[in-house]
N, C-alpha and C positions, 0 to 999 in steps of 0.2 A: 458675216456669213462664214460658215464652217464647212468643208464639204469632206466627206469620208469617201473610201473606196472601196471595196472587196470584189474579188478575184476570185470564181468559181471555174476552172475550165478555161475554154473562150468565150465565158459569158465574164461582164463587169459589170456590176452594182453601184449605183452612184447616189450617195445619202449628201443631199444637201439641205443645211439647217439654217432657215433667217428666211429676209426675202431674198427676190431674182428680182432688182429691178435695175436702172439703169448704172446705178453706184456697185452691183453687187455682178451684174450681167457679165463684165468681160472675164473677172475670173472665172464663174461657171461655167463660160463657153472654151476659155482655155482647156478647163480639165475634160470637158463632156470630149473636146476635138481631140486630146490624149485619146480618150476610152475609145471612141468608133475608128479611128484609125489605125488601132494595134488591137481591136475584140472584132469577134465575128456580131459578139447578142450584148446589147446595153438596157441593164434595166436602170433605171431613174424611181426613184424610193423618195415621195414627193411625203413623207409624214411630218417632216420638220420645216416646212414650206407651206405658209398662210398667205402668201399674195406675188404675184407674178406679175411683172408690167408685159408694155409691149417689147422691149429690150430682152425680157426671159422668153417672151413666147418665139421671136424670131432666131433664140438659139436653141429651142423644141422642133421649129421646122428645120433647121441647117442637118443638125442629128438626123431628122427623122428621113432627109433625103439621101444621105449619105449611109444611111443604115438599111433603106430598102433594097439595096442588092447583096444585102449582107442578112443576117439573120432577124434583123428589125429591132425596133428602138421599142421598148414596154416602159408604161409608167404605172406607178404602182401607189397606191396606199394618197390617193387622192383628196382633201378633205373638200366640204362644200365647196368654202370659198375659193377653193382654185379651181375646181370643177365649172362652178358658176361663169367663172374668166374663161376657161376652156368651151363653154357651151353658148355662151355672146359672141365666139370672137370664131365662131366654127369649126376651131381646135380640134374636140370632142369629133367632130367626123373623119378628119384626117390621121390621127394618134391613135397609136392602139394604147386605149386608158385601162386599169383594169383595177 
């Protein structure tokens, strides 16, 4: 897994490329706990991301609870397949997907 960053303002951009699963989960969650802790807005740019376990999805909620008193956590650029993970696992109603 590869994960990019960009720095708009006090928004940050987080391009992560491969999967999120258990082998890949604790460094994404290291960079994402970077971003919400020093940004007010964290978008997550899910284009290079075809599959999520439950190890990526519980570092979706930690972000996203830690970012709603802040300007909130966006995902972006979603393809089926991880939408489909998001929409079984009830993701999709808590996550602003967009």
């Amino acid at each position: 897994m590869t994960i990019n960053k960009e720095t708009n303002g006090n928004e940050v951009k987080i391009i992560p490329e491969g999967r999120i699963d258990s082998k890949t989960a604790p460094e994404f969650e290291k960079e994402v706990k970077e971003c919400y802790e020093s940004s007010d807005k964290v978008v997550i740019d899910l284009t290079g991301v075809n599959y999520i376990s439950s190890a990526g999805l519980r570092v979706f909620l930690t972000a996203h609870k830690h970012m709603s008193s802040k300007g909130g956590l966006r995902l972006t650029n979603v393809c089926k397949e991880v939408r489909a993970i998001f929409d079984v696992t009830g993701f999709s109603g808590v996550l602003n997907i967009e």
